[in-house]
mmCIF file of the N, C-alpha and C atoms, coordinates in Angstrom:
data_MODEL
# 
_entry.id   MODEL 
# 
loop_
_atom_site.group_PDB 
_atom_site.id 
_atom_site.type_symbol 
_atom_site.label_atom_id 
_atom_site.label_alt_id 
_atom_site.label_comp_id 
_atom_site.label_asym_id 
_atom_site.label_entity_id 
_atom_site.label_seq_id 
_atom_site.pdbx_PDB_ins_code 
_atom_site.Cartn_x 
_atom_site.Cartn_y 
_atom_site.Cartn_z 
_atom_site.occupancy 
_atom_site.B_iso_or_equiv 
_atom_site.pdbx_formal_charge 
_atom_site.auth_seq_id 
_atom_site.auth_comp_id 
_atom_site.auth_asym_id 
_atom_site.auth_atom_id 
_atom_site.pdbx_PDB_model_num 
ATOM 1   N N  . UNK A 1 1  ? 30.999 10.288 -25.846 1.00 0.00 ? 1  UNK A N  1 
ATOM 2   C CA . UNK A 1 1  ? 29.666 9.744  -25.687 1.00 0.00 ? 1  UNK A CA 1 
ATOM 3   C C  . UNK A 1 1  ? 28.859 9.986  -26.968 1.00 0.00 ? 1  UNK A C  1 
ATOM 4   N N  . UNK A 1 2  ? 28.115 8.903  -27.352 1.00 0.00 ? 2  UNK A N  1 
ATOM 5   C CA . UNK A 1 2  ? 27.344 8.647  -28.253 1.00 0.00 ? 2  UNK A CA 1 
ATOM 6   C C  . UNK A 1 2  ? 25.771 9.444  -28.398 1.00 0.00 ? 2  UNK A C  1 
ATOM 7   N N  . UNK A 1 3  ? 25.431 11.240 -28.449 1.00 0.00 ? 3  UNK A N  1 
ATOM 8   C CA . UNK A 1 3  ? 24.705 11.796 -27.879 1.00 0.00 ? 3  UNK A CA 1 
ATOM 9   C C  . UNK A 1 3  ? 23.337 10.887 -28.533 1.00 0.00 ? 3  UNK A C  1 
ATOM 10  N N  . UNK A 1 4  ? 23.449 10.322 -29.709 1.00 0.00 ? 4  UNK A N  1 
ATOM 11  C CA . UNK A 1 4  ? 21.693 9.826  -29.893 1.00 0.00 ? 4  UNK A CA 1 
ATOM 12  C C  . UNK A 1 4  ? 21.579 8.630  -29.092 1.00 0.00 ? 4  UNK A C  1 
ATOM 13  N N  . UNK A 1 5  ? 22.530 7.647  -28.954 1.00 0.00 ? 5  UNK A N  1 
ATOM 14  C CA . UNK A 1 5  ? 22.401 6.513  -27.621 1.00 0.00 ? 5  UNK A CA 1 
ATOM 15  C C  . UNK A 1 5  ? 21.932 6.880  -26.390 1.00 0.00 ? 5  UNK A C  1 
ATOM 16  N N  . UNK A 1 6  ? 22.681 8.629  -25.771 1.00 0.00 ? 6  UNK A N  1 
ATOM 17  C CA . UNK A 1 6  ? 22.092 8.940  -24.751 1.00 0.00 ? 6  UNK A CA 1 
ATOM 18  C C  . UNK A 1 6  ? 20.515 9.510  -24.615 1.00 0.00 ? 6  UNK A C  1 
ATOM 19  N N  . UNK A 1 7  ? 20.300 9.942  -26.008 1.00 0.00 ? 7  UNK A N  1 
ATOM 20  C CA . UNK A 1 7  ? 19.020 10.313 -25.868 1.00 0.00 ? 7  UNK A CA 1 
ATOM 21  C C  . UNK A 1 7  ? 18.145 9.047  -26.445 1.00 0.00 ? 7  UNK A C  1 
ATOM 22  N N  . UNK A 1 8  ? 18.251 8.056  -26.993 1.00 0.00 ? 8  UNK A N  1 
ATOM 23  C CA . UNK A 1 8  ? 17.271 6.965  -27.221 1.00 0.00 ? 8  UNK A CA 1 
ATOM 24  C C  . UNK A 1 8  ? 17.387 6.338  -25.698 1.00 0.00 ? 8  UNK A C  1 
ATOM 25  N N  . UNK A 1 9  ? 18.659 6.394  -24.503 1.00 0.00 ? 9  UNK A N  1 
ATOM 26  C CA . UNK A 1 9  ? 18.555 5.455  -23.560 1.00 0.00 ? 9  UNK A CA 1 
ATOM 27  C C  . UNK A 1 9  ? 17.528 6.669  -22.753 1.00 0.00 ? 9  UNK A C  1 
ATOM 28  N N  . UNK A 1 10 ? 17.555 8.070  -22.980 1.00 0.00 ? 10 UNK A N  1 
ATOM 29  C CA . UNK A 1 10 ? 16.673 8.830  -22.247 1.00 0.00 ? 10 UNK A CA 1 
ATOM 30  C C  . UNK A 1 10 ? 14.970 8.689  -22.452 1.00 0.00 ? 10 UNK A C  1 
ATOM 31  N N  . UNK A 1 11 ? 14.788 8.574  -23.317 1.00 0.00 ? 11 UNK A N  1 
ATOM 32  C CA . UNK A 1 11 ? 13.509 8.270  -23.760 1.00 0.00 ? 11 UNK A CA 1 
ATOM 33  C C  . UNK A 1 11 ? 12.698 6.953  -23.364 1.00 0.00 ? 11 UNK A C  1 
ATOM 34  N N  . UNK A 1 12 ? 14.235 5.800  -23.178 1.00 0.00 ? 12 UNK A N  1 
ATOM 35  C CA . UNK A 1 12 ? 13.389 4.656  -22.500 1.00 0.00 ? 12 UNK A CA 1 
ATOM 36  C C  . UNK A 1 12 ? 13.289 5.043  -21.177 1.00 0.00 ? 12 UNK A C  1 
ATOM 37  N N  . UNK A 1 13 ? 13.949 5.698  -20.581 1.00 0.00 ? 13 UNK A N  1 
ATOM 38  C CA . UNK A 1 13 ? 13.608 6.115  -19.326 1.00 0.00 ? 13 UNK A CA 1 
ATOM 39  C C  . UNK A 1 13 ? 12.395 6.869  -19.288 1.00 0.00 ? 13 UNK A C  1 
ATOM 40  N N  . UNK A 1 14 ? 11.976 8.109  -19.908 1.00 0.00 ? 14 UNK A N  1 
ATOM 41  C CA . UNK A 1 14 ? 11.045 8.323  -19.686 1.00 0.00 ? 14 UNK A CA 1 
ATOM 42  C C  . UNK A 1 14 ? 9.754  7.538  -20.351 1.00 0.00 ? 14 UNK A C  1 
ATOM 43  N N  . UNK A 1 15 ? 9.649  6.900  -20.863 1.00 0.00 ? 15 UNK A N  1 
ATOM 44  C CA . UNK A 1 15 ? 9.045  5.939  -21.517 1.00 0.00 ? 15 UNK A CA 1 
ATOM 45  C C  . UNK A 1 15 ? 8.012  5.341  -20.010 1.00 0.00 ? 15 UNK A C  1 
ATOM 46  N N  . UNK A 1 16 ? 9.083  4.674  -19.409 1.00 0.00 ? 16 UNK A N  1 
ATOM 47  C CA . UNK A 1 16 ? 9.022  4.303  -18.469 1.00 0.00 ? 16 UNK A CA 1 
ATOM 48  C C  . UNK A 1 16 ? 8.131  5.101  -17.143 1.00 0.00 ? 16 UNK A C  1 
ATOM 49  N N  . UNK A 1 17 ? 8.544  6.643  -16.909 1.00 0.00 ? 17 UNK A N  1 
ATOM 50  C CA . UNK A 1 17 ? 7.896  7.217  -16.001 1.00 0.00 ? 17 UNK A CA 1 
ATOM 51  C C  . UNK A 1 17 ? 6.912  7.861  -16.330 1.00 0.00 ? 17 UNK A C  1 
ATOM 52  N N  . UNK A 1 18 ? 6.496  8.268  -17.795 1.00 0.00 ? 18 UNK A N  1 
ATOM 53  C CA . UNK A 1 18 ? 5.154  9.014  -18.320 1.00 0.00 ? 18 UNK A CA 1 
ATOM 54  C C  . UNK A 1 18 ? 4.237  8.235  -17.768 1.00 0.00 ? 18 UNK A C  1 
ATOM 55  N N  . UNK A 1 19 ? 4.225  6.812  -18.122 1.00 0.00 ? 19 UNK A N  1 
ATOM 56  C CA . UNK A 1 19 ? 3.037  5.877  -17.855 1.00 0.00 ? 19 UNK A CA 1 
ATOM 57  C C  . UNK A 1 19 ? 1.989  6.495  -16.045 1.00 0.00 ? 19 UNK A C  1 
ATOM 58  N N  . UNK A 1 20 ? 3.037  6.997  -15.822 1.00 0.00 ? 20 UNK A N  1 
ATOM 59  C CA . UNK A 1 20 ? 2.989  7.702  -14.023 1.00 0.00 ? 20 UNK A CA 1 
ATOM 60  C C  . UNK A 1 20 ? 1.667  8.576  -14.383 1.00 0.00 ? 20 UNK A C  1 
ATOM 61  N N  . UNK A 1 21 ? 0.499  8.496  -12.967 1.00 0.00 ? 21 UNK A N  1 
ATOM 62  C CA . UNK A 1 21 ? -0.614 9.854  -13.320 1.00 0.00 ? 21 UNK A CA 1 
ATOM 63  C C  . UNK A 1 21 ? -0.123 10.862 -12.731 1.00 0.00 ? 21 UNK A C  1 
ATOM 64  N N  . UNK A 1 22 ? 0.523  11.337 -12.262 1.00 0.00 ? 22 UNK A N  1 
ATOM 65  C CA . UNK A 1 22 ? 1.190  12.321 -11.918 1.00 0.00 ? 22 UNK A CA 1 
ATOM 66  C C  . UNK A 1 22 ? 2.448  13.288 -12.658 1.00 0.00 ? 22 UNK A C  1 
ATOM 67  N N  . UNK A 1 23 ? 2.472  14.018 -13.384 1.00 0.00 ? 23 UNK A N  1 
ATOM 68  C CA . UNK A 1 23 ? 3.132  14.530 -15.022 1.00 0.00 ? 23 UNK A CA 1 
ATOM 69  C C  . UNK A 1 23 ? 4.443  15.373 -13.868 1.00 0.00 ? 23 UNK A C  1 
ATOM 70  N N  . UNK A 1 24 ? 4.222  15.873 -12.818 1.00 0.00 ? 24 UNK A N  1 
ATOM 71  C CA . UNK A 1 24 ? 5.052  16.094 -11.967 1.00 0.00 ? 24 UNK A CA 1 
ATOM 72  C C  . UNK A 1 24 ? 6.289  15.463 -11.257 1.00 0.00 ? 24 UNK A C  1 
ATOM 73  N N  . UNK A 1 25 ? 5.613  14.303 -10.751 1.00 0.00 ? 25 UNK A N  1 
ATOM 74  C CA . UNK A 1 25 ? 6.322  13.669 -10.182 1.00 0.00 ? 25 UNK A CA 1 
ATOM 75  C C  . UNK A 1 25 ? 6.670  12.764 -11.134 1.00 0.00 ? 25 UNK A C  1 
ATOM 76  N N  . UNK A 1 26 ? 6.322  12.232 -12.342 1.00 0.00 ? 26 UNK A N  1 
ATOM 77  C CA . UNK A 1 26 ? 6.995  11.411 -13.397 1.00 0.00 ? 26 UNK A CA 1 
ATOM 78  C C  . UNK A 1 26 ? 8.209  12.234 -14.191 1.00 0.00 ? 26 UNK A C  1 
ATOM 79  N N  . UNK A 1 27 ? 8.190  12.994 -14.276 1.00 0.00 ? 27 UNK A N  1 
ATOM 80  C CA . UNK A 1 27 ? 9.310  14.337 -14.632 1.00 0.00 ? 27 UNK A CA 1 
ATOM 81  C C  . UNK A 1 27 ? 10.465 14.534 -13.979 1.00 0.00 ? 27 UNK A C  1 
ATOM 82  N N  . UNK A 1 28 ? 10.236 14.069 -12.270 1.00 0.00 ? 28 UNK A N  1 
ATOM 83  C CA . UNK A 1 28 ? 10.743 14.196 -11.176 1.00 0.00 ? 28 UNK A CA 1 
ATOM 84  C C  . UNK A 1 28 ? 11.680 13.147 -10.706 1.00 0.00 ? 28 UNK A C  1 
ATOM 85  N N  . UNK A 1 29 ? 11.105 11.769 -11.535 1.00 0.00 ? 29 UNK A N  1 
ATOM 86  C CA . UNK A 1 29 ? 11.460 10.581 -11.917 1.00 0.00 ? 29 UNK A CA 1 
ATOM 87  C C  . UNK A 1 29 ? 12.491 10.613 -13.030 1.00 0.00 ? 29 UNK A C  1 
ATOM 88  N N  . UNK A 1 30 ? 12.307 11.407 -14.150 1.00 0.00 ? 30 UNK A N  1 
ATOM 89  C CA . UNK A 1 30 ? 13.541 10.991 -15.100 1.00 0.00 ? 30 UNK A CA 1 
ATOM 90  C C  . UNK A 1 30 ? 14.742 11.788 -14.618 1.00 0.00 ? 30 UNK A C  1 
ATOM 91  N N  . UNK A 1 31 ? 14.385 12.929 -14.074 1.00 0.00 ? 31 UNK A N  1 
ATOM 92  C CA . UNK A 1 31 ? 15.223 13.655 -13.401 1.00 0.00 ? 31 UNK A CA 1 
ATOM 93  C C  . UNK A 1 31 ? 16.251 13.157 -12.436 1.00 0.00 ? 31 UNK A C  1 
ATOM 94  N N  . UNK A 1 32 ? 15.586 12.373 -11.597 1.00 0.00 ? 32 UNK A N  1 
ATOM 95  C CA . UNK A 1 32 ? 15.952 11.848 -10.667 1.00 0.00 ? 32 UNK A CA 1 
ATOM 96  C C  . UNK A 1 32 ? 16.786 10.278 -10.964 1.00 0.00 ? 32 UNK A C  1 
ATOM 97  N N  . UNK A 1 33 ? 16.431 9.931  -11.859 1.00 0.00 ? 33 UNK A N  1 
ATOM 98  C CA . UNK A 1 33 ? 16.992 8.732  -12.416 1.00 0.00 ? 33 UNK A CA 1 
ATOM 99  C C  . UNK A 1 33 ? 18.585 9.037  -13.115 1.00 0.00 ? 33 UNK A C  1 
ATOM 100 N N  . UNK A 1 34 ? 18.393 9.710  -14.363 1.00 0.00 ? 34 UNK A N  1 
ATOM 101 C CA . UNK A 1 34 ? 19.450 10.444 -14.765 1.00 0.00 ? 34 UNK A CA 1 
ATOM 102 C C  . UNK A 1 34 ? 20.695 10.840 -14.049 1.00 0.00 ? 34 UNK A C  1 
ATOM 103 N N  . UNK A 1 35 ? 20.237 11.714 -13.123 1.00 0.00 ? 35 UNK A N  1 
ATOM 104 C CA . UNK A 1 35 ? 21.218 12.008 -11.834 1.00 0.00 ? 35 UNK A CA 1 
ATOM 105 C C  . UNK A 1 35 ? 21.646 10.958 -11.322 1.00 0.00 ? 35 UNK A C  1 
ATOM 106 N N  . UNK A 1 36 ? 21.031 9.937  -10.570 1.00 0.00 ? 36 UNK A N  1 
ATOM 107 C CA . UNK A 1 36 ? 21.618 8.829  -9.645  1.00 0.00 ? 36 UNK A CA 1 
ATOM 108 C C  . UNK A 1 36 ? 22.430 8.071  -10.674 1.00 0.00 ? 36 UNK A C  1 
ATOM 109 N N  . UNK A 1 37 ? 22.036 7.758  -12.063 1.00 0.00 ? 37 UNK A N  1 
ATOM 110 C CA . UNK A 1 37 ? 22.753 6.198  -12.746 1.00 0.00 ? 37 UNK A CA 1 
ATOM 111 C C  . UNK A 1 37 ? 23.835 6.918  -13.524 1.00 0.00 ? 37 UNK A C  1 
ATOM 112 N N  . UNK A 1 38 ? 23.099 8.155  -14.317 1.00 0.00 ? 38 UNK A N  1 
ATOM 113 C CA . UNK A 1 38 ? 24.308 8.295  -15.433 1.00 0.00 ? 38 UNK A CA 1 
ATOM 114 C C  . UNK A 1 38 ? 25.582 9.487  -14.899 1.00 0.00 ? 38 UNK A C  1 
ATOM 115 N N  . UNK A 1 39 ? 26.428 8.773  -15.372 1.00 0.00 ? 39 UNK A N  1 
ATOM 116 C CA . UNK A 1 39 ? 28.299 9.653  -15.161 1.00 0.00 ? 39 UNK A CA 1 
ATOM 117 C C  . UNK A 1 39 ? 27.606 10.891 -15.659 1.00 0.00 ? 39 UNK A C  1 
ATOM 118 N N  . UNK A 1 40 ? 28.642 11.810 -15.221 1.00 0.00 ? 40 UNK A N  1 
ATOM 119 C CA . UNK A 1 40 ? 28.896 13.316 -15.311 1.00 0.00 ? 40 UNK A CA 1 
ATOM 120 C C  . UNK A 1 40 ? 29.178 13.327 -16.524 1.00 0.00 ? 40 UNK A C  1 
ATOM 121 N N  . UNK A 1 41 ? 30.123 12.547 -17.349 1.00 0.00 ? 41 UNK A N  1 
ATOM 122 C CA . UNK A 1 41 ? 30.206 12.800 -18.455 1.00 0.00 ? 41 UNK A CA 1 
ATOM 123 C C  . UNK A 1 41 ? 29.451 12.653 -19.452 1.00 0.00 ? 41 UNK A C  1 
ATOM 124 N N  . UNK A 1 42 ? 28.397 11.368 -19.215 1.00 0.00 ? 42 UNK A N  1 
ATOM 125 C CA . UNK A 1 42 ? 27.204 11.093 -19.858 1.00 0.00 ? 42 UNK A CA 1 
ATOM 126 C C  . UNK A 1 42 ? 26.021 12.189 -19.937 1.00 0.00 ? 42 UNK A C  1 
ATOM 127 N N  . UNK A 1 43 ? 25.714 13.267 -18.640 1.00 0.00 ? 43 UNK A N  1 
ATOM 128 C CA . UNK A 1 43 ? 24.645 13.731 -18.529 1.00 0.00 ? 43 UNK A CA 1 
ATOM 129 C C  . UNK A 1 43 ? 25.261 15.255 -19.154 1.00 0.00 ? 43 UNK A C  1 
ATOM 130 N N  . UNK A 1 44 ? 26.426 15.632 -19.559 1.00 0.00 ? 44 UNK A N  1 
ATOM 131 C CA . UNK A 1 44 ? 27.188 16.484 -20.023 1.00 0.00 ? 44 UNK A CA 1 
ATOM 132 C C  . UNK A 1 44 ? 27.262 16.440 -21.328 1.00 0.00 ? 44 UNK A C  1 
ATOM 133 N N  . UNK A 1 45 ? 27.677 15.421 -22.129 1.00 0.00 ? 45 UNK A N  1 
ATOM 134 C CA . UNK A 1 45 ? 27.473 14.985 -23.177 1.00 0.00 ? 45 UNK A CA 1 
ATOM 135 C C  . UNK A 1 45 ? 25.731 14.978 -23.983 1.00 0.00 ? 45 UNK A C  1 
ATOM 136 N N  . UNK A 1 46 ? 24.789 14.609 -23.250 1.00 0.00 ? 46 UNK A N  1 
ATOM 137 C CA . UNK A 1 46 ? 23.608 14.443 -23.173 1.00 0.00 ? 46 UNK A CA 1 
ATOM 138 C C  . UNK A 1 46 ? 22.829 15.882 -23.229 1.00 0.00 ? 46 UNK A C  1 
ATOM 139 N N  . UNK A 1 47 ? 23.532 16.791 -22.603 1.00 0.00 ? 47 UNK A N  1 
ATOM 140 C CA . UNK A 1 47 ? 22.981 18.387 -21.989 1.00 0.00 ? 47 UNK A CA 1 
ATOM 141 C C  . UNK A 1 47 ? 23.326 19.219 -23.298 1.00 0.00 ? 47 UNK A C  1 
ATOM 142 N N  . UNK A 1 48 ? 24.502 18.464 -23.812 1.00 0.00 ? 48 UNK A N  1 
ATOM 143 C CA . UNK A 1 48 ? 24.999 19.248 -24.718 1.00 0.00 ? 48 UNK A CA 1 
ATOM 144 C C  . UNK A 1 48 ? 24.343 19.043 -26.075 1.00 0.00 ? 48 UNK A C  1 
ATOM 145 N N  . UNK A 1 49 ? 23.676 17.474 -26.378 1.00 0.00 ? 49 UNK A N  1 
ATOM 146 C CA . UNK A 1 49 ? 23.647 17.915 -27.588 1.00 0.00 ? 49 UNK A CA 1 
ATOM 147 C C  . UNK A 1 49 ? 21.865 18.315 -27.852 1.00 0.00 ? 49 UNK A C  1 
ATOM 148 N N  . UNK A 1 50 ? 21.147 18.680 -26.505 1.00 0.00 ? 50 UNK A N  1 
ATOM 149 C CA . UNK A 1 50 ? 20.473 19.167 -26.184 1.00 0.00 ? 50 UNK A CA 1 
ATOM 150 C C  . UNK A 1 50 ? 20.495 20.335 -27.087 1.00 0.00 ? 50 UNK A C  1 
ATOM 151 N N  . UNK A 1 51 ? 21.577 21.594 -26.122 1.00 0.00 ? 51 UNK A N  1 
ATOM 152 C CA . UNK A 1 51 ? 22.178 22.657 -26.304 1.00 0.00 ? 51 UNK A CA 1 
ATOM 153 C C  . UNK A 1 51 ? 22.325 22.907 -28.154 1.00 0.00 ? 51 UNK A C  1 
ATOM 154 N N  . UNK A 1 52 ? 23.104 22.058 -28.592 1.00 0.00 ? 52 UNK A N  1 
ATOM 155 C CA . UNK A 1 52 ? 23.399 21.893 -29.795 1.00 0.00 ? 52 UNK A CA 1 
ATOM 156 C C  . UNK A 1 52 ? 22.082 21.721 -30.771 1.00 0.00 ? 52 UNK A C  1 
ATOM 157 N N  . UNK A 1 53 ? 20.861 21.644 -30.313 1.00 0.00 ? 53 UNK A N  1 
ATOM 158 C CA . UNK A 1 53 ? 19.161 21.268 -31.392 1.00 0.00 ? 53 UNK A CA 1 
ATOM 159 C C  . UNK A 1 53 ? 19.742 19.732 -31.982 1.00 0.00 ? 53 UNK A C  1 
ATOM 160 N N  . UNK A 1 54 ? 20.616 19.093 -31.216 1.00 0.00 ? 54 UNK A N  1 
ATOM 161 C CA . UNK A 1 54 ? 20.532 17.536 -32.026 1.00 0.00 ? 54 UNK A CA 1 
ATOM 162 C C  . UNK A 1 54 ? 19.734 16.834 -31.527 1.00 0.00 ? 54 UNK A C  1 
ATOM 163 N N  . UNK A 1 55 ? 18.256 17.182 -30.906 1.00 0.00 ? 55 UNK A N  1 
ATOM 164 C CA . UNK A 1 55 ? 17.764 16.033 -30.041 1.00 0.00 ? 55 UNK A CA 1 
ATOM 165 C C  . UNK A 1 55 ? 16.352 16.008 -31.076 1.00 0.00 ? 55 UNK A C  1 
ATOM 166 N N  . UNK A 1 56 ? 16.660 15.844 -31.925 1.00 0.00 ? 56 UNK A N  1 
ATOM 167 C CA . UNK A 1 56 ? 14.915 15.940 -33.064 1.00 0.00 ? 56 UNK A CA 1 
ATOM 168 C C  . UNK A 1 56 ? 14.361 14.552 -32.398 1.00 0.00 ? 56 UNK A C  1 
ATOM 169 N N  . UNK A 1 57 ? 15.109 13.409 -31.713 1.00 0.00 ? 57 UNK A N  1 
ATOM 170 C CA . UNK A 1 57 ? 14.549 12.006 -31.706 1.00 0.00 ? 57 UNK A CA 1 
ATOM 171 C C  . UNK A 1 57 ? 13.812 11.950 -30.097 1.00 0.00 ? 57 UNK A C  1 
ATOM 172 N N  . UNK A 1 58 ? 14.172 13.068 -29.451 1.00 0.00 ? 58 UNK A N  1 
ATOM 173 C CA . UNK A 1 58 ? 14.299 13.201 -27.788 1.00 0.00 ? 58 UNK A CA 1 
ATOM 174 C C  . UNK A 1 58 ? 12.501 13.063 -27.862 1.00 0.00 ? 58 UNK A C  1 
ATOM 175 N N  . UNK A 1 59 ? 12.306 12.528 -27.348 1.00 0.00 ? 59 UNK A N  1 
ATOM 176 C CA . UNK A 1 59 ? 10.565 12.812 -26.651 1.00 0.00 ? 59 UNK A CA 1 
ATOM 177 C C  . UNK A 1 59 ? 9.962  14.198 -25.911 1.00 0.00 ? 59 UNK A C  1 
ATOM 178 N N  . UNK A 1 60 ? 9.028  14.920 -26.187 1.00 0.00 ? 60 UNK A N  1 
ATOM 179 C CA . UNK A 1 60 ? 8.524  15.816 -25.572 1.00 0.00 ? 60 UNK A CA 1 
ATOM 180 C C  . UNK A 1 60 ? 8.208  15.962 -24.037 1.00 0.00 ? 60 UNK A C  1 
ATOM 181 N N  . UNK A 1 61 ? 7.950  14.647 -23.675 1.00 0.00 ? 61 UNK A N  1 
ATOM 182 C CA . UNK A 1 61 ? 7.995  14.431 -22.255 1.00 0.00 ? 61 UNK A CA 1 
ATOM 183 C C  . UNK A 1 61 ? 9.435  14.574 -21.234 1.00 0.00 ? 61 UNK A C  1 
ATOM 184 N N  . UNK A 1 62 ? 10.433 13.877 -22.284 1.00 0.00 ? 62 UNK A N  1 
ATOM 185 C CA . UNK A 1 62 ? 11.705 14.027 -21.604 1.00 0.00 ? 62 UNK A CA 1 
ATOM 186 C C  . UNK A 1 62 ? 12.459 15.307 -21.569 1.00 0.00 ? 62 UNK A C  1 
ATOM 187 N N  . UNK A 1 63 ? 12.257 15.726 -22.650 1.00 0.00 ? 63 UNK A N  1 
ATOM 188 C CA . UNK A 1 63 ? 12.501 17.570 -23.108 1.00 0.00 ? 63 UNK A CA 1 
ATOM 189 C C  . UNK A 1 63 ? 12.198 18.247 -21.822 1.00 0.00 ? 63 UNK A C  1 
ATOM 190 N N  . UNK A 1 64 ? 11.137 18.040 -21.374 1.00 0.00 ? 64 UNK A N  1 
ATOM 191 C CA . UNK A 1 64 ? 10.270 18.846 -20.824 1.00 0.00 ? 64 UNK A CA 1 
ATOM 192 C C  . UNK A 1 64 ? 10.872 18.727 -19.223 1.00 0.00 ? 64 UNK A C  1 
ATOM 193 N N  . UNK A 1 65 ? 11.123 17.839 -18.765 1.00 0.00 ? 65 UNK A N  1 
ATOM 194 C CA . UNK A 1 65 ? 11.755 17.018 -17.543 1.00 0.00 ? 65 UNK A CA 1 
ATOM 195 C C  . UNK A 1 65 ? 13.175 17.632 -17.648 1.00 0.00 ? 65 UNK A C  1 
ATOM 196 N N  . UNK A 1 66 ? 13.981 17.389 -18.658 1.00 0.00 ? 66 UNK A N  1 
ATOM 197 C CA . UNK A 1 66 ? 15.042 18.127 -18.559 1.00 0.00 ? 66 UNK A CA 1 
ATOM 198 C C  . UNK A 1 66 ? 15.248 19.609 -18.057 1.00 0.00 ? 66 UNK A C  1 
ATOM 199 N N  . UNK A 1 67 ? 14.899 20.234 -19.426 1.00 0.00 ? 67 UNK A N  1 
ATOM 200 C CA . UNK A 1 67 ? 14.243 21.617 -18.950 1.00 0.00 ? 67 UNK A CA 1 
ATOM 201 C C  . UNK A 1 67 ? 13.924 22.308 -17.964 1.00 0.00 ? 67 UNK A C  1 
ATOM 202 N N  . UNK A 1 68 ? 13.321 21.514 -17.188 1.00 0.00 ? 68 UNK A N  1 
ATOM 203 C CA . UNK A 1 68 ? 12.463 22.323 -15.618 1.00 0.00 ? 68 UNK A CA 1 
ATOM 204 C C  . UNK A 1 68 ? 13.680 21.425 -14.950 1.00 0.00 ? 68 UNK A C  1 
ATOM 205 N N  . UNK A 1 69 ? 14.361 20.646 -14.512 1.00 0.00 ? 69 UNK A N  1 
ATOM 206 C CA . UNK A 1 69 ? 15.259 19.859 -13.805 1.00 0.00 ? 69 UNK A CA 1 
ATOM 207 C C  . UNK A 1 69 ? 16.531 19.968 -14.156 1.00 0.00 ? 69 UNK A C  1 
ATOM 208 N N  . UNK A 1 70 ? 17.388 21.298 -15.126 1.00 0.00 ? 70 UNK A N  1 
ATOM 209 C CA . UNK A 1 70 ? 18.652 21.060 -15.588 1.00 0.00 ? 70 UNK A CA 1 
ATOM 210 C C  . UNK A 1 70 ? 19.471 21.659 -14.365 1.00 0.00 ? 70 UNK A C  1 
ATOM 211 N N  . UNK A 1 71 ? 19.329 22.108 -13.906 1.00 0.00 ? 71 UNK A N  1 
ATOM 212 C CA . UNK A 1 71 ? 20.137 22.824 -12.618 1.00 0.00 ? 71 UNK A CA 1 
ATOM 213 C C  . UNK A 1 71 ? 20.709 21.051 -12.011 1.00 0.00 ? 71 UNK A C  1 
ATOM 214 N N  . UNK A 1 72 ? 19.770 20.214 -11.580 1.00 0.00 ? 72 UNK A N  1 
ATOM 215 C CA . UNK A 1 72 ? 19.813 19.459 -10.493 1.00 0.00 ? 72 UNK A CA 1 
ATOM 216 C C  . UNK A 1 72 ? 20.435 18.235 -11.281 1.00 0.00 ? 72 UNK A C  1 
ATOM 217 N N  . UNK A 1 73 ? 20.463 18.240 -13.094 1.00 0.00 ? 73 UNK A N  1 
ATOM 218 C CA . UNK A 1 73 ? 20.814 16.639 -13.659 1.00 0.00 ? 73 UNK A CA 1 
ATOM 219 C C  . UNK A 1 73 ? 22.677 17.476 -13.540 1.00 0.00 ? 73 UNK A C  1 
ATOM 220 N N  . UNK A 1 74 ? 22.801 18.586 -13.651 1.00 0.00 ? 74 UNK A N  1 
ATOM 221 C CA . UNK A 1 74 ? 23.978 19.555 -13.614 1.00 0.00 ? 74 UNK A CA 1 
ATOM 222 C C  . UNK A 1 74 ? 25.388 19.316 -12.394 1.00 0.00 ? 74 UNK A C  1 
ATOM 223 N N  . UNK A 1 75 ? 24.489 18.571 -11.574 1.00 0.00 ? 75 UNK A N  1 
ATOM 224 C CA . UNK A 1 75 ? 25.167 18.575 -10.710 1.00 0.00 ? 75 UNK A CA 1 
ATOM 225 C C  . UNK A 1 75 ? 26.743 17.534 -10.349 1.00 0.00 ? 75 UNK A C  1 
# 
């Protein structure tokens, strides 16, 4: 897996749920999105290059969603 594809396709996702007034439940949203669409190997690949500081392009919003939600994208 292509980790900056996964994190530019992460960012349109959260792109998508920031617009939300609720910073909780839009968080709750990328979380939740992630989990349902992307493969195990995608959100593994994705976690990792997290792990690794390759995400300089990742959005602060999505960072942040990850972060508080990695147990549950883990699964």
């Amino acid at each position: 897996m292509d980790a900056q594809h996964l994190i530019k396709m992460a960012n349109q996702i959260g792109a998508f749920f920031e617009s939300m007034p609720d910073r909780k439940e839009a968080q709750d949203g990328v979380a939740n999105h992630i989990e349902k669409f992307w493969d195990p190997r995608m959100r593994k690949a994705f976690l990792g290059a997290i792990d690794a500081n390759q995400d300089e392009a990742l959005s602060k919003f999505v960072k942040e969603a990850i972060t508080s939600h990695r147990s549950q994208i883990l699964k």
